[in-house]
C-alpha positions, 0 to 999 in steps of 0.5 A, a space after each residue: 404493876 411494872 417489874 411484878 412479874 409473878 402477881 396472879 389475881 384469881 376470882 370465883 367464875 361459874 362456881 370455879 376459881 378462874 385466874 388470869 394468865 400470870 404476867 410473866 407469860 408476856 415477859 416470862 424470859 425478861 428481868 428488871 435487875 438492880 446491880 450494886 457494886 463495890 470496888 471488891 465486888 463488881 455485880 455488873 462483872 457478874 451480870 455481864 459473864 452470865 449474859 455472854 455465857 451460854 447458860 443464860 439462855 433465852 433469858 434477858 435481864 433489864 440491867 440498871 444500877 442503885 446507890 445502896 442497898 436501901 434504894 435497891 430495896 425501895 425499888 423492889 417495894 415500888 415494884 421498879 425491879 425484879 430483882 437485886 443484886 449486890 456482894 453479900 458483904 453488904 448484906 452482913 448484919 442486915 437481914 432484918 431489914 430485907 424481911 421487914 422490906 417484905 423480900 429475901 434472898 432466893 440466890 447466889 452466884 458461885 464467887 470465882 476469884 476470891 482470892 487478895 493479890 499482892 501487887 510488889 516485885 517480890 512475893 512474900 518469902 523474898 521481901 527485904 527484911 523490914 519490908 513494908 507491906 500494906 493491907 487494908 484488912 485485918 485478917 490479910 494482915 494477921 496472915 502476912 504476919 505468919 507467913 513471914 515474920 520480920 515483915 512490917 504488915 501496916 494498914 494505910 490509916 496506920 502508915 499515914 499517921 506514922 508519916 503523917 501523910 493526912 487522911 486516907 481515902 475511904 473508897 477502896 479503888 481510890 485507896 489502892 491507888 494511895 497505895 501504888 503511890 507510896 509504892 511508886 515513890 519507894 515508901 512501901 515495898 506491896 500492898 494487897 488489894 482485891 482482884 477487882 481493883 486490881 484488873 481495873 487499875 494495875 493491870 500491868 503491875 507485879 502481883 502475887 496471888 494469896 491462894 487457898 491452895 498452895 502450889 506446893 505442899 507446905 507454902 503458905 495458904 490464904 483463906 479468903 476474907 469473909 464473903 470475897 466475891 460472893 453476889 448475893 440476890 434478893 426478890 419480893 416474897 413470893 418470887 418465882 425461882 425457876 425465872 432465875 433457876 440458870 442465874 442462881 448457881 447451888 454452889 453461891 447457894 451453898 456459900 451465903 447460906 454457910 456465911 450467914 448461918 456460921 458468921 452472920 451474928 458477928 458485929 463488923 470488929 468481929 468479922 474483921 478477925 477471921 477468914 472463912 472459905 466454903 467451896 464445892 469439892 468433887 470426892 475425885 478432887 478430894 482424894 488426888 489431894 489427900 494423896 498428894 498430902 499422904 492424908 491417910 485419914 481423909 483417904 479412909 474416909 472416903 473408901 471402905 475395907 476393900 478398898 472400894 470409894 463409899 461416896 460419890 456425892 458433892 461435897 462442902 469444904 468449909 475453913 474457918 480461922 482466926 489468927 493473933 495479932 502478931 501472926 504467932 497462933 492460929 486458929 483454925 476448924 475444918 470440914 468436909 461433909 456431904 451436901 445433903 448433911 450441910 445444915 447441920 453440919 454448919 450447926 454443929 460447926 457453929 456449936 464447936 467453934 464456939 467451944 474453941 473460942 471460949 478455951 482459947 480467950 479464957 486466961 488459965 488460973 494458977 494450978 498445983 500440977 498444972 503451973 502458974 496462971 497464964 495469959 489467953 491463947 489468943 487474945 480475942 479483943 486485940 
């Protein structure tokens, strides 16, 4: 069957079990893969950097493109393919029918360019007031809210109607270039857009980057929206990894295996509403960080009473936030821990995240010492 390169056929011979010579032994360093792209996350970019990297090795990788992700499913089924890749967004909520395709996820590539760019001539603190901003997701919204108030953050469907300018285009890529329209013609100030999209259209516009790690102690920070530049692969049940041990990075690993552990059971209006960042962090790093900030209690952490550094192991950093609507509350969960701890760790970040939720969406009954009822902290429908 072309493209099963791990089917191995094994009969009884002279009262032992003989097997025939796995299939992958004529083609052990080649693959059939299935790209998908999404104008945020381009899968063939992917694939290209790895194949022009050195860690790519003696092997080849058979690169063609799908439509969605039933088709690239299909294709694996029909053994056309070996393997596909795709962002793991298009994963999110999906997973039953990826089991019931008889497949699985057996890796992921490290996501290197997560952050949202701000394509205007100014950054954010230097806006006009009444500045016109768009985005078209929410979260990025709701932290371009906090960041600078006086700001008026719109999505495009929102500012075509107010304009009444018709419909706006579905695609992403087309969207961005709706967006620099308007920008052009002076009817916004920016819009954020994705750094795919943007090195593939406005290469030589202004942008801003919407970082995690601010330049400066105290500037705003920007988690990334769930699954940013995450590529995700699947196979068929039974596929040997060590064919793509140098492709699949633990890192990428890591990552899908957080989002969809702590975030996977949320619907699409739901996901929309929060920002996750989940990264491989070095204890070295850690600590010129926590002594950059004078973060007394993550330098402990990490050093006994002499003074002496207790670990040395990789360790996961994982943000999780949800911010109101107007930009005013935020939300917010972190970690730190070891590698080795990560699952369940995630459980338990799950199982706290949860807690916080419920107390925060809860509206507060009138109490004798504590003061009349109040609104939720954080409106979590809005």
């Amino acid at each position: 069957m072309r493209g099963c390169l791990y089917q191995r056929v094994c009969g009884p011979a002279a009262g032992h079990v003989a097997c025939s010579p796995l299939e992958v032994d004529a083609v052990e360093n080649r693959l059939n893969v299935a790209s998908l792209d999404h104008p945020h996350c381009l899968t063939s970019r992917h694939l290209e950097d790895f194949l022009a990297s050195d860690a790519v090795g003696e092997l080849e990788l058979e690169v063609t493109s799908t439509t969605s992700l039933e088709a690239g499913l299909e294709s694996l089924k029909e053994g056309e393919i070996d393997l596909f890749a795709l962002p793991g967004s298009l994963l999110h909520g999906r997973m039953m029918e990826v089991l019931s395709a008889g497949c699985q996820v057996v890796g992921a590539r490290t996501p290197r360019r997560p952050a949202r760019f701000l394509v205007s001539e100014n950054n954010v603190w230097h806006q006009p007031k009444g500045g016109i901003i768009l985005s078209e997701e929410r979260i990025v919204r709701r932290q371009l809210r906090r960041a600078r108030r006086g700001l008026r953050v719109l999505s495009p469907t929102a500012f075509a109607g107010i304009h009444e300018l018709g419909e706006t285009p579905t695609n992403s890529a087309d969207l961005a270039n709706w967006m620099e329209e308007r920008r052009q013609n002076g009817e916004i100030d920016g819009f954020v857009t994705s750094r795919e999209v943007y090195d593939s259209n406005f290469r030589r516009e202004r942008r801003h980057v919407l970082g995690v790690d601010p330049a400066k102690r105290g500037d705003d920070r920007y988690l990334p929206v769930p699954y940013s530049d995450l590529v995700v692969m699947i196979a068929r049940n039974g596929f040997p990894r060590r064919l793509i041990e140098n492709f699949s990075e633990r890192e990428g690993e890591t990552v899908w295996w957080v989002h969809e552990n702590l975030i996977g059971s949320l619907s699409a209006d739901e996901l929309d509403r929060v920002a996750l960042l989940v990264r491989h962090r070095q204890v070295g790093a850690i600590m010129r960080l926590a002594e950059e900030n004078f973060d007394l209690a993550m330098e402990n952490t990490f050093h006994n009473p002499e003074g002496e550094m207790m670990h040395s192991d990789v360790h996961v950093e994982i943000r999780l936030e949800l911010i109101s609507d107007n930009g005013w509350h935020t939300l917010s969960v972190e970690r730190v821990v070891s590698l080795a701890k990560i699952e369940s760790a995630t459980v338990a970040l799950s199982h706290d995240w949860n807690k916080m939720l419920e107390s925060v969406g809860s509206e507060l009954p009138e109490h004798p010492r504590e003061g009349p009822a109040s609104d939720a902290w954080i409106d979590l429908q809005e």
